[in-house]
DSSP file (Angstrom, degrees, kcal/mol; ACC not computed):
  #  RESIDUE AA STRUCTURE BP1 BP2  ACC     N-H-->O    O-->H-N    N-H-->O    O-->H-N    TCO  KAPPA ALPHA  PHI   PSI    X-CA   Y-CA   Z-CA
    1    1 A X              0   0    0      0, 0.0     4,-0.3     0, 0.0     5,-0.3   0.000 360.0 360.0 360.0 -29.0  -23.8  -77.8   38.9
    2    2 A X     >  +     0   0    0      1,-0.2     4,-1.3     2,-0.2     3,-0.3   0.878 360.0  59.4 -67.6 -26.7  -23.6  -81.5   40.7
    3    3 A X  H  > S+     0   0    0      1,-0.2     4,-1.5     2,-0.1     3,-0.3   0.971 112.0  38.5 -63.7 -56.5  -27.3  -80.5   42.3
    4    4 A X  H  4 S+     0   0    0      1,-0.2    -1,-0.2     2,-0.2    -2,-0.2   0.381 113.0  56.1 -97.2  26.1  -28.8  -80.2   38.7
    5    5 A X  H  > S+     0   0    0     -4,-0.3     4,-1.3    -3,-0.3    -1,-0.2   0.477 114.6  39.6 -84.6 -32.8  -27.0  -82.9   37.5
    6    6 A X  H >X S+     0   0    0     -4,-1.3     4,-0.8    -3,-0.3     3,-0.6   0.985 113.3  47.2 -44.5 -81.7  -28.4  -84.9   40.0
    7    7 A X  H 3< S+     0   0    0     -4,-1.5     4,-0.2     2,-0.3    -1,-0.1   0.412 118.0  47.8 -46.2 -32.2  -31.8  -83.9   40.3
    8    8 A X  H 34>S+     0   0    0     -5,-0.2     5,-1.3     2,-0.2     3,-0.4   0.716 106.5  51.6 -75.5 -27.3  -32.0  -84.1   36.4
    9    9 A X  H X<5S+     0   0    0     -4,-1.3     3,-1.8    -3,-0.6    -2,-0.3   0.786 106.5  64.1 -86.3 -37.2  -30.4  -87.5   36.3
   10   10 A X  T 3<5S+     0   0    0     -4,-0.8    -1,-0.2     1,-0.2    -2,-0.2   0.685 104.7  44.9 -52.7 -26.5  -33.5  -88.2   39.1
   11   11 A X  T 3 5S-     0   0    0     -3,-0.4    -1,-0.2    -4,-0.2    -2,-0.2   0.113 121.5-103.4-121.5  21.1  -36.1  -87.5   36.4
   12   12 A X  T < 5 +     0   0    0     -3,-1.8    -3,-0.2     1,-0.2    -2,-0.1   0.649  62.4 159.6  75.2  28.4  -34.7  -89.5   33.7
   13   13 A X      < -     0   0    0     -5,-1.3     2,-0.4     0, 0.0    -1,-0.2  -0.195  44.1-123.1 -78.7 162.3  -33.2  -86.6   31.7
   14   14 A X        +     0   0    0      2,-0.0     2,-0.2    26,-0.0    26,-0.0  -0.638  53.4 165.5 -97.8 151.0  -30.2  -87.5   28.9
   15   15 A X        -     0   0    0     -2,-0.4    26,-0.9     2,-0.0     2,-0.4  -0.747  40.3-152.9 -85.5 149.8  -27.7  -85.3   30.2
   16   16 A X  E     -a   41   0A   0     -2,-0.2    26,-0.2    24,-0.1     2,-0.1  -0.991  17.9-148.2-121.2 113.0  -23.9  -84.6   30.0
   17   17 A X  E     -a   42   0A   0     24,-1.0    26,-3.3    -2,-0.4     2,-0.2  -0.477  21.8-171.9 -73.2 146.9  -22.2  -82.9   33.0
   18   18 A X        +     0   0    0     24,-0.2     2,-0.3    -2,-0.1    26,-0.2  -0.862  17.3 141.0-156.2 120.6  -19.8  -81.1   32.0
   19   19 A X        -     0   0    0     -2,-0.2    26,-0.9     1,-0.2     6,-0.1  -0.923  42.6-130.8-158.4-164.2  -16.9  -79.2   33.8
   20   20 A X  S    S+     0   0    0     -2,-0.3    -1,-0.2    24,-0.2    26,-0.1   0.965  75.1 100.1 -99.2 -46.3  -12.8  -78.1   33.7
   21   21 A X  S >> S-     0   0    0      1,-0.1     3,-1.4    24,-0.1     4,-0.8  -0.105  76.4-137.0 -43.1 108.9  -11.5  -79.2   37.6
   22   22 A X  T 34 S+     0   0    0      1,-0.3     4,-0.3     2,-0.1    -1,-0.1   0.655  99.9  54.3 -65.1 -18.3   -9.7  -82.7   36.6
   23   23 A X  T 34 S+     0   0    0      1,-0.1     3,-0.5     2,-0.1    -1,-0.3   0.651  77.8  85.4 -73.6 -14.0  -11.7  -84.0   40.2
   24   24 A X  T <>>S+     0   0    0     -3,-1.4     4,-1.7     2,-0.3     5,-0.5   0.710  82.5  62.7-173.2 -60.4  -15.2  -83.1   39.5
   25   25 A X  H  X5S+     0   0    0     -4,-0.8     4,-1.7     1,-0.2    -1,-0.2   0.980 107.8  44.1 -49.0 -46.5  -15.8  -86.7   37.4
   26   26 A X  H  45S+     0   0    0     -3,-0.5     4,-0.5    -4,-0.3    -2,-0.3   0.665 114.6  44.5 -90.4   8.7  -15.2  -88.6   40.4
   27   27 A X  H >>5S+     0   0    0     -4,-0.3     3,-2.0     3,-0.2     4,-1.5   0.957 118.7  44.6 -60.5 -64.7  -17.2  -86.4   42.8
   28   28 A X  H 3X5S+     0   0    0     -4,-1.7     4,-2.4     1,-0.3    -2,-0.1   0.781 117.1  45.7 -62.3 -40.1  -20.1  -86.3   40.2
   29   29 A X  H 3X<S+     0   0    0     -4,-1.7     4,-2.1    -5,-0.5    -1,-0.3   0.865 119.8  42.2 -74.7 -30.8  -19.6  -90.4   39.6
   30   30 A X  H <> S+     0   0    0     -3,-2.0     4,-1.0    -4,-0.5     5,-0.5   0.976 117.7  45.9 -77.8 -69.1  -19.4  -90.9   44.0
   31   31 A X  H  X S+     0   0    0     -4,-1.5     4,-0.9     2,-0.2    -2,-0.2   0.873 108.2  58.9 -69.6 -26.4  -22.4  -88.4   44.6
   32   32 A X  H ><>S+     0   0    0     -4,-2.4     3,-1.5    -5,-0.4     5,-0.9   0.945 117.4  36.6 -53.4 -75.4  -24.6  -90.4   41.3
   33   33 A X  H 3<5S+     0   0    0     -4,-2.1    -1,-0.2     1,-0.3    -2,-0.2   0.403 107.8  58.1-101.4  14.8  -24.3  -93.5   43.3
   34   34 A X  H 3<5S+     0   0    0     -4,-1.0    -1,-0.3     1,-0.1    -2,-0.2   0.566 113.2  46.8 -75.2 -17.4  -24.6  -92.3   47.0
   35   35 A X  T <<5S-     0   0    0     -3,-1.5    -2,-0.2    -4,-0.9    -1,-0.1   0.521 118.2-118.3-107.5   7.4  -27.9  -91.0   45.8
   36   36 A X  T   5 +     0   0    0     -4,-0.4     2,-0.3     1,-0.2    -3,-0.2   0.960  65.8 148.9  79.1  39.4  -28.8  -94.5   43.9
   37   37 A X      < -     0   0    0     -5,-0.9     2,-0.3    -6,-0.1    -1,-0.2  -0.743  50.8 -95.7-112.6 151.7  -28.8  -92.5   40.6
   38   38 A X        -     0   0    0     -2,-0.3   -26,-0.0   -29,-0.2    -1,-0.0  -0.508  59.1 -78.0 -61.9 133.7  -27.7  -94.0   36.8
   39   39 A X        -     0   0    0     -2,-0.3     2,-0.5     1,-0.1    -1,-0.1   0.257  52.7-151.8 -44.2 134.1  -24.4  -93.4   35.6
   40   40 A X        -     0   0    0     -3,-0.1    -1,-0.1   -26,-0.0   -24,-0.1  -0.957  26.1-110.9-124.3 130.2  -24.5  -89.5   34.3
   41   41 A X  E     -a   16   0A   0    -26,-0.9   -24,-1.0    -2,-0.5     2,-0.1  -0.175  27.1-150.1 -48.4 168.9  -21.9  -88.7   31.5
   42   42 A X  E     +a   17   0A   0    -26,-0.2     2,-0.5     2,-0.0   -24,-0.2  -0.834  19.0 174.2-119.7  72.2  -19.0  -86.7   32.0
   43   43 A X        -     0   0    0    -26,-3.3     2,-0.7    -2,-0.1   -24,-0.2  -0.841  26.4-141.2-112.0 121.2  -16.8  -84.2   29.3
   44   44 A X        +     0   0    0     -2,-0.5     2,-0.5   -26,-0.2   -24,-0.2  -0.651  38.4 160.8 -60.5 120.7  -14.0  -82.2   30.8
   45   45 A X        -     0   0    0    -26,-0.9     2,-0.8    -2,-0.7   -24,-0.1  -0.970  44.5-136.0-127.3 150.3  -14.1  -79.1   29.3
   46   46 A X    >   -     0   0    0     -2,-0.5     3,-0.5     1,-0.1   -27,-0.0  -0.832   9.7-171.3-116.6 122.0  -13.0  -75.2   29.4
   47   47 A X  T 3  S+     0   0    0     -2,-0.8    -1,-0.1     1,-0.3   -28,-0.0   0.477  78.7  75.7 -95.1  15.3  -15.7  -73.4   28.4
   48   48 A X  T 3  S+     0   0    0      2,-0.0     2,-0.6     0, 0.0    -1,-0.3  -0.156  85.6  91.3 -99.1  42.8  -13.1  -70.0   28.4
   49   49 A X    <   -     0   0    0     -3,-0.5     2,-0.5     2,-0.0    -4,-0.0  -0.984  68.0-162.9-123.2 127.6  -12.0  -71.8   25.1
   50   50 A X        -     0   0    0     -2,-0.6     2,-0.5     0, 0.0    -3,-0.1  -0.743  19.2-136.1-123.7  90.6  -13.8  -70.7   22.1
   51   51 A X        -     0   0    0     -2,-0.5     3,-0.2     1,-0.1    -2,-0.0  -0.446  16.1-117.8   3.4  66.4  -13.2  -73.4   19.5
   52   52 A X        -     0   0    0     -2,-0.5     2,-0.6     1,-0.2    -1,-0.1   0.248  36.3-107.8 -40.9 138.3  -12.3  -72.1   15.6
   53   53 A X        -     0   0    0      1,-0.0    -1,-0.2     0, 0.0     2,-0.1  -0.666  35.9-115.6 -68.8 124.6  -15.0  -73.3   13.1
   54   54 A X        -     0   0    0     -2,-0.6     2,-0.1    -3,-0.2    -1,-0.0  -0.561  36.9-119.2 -77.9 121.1  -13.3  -76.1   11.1
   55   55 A X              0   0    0     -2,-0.1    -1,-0.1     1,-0.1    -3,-0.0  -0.257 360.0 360.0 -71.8 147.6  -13.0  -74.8    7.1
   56   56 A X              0   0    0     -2,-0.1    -1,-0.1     0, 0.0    -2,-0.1   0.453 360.0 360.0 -64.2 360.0  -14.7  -76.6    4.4
């Protein structure tokens, strides 16, 4: 996922990386600027979480 955050962040995309392993922000944030790239958001998340729709 850090290659097509990368590679996306290369071609001016809006993107949000997004992943659950509590290290994975500072790789993403170290590998952005070893490759000279603009800051790419971050949200930890667990995507084996399914989220209740909040009642009206």
């Amino acid at each position: 996922m850090a290659l097509s955050s990368l590679l996306l962040n290369a071609r001016q995309a809006d993107i949000t990386a997004t992943d659950y392993h509590p290290e994975v922000e500072h790789f993403l944030a170290r590998n952005t600027l070893l490759n000279q790239g603009k800051s790419i958001a971050f949200e930890r998340a667990d995507w084996a979480v399914v989220e209740k729709p909040k009642s009206a």
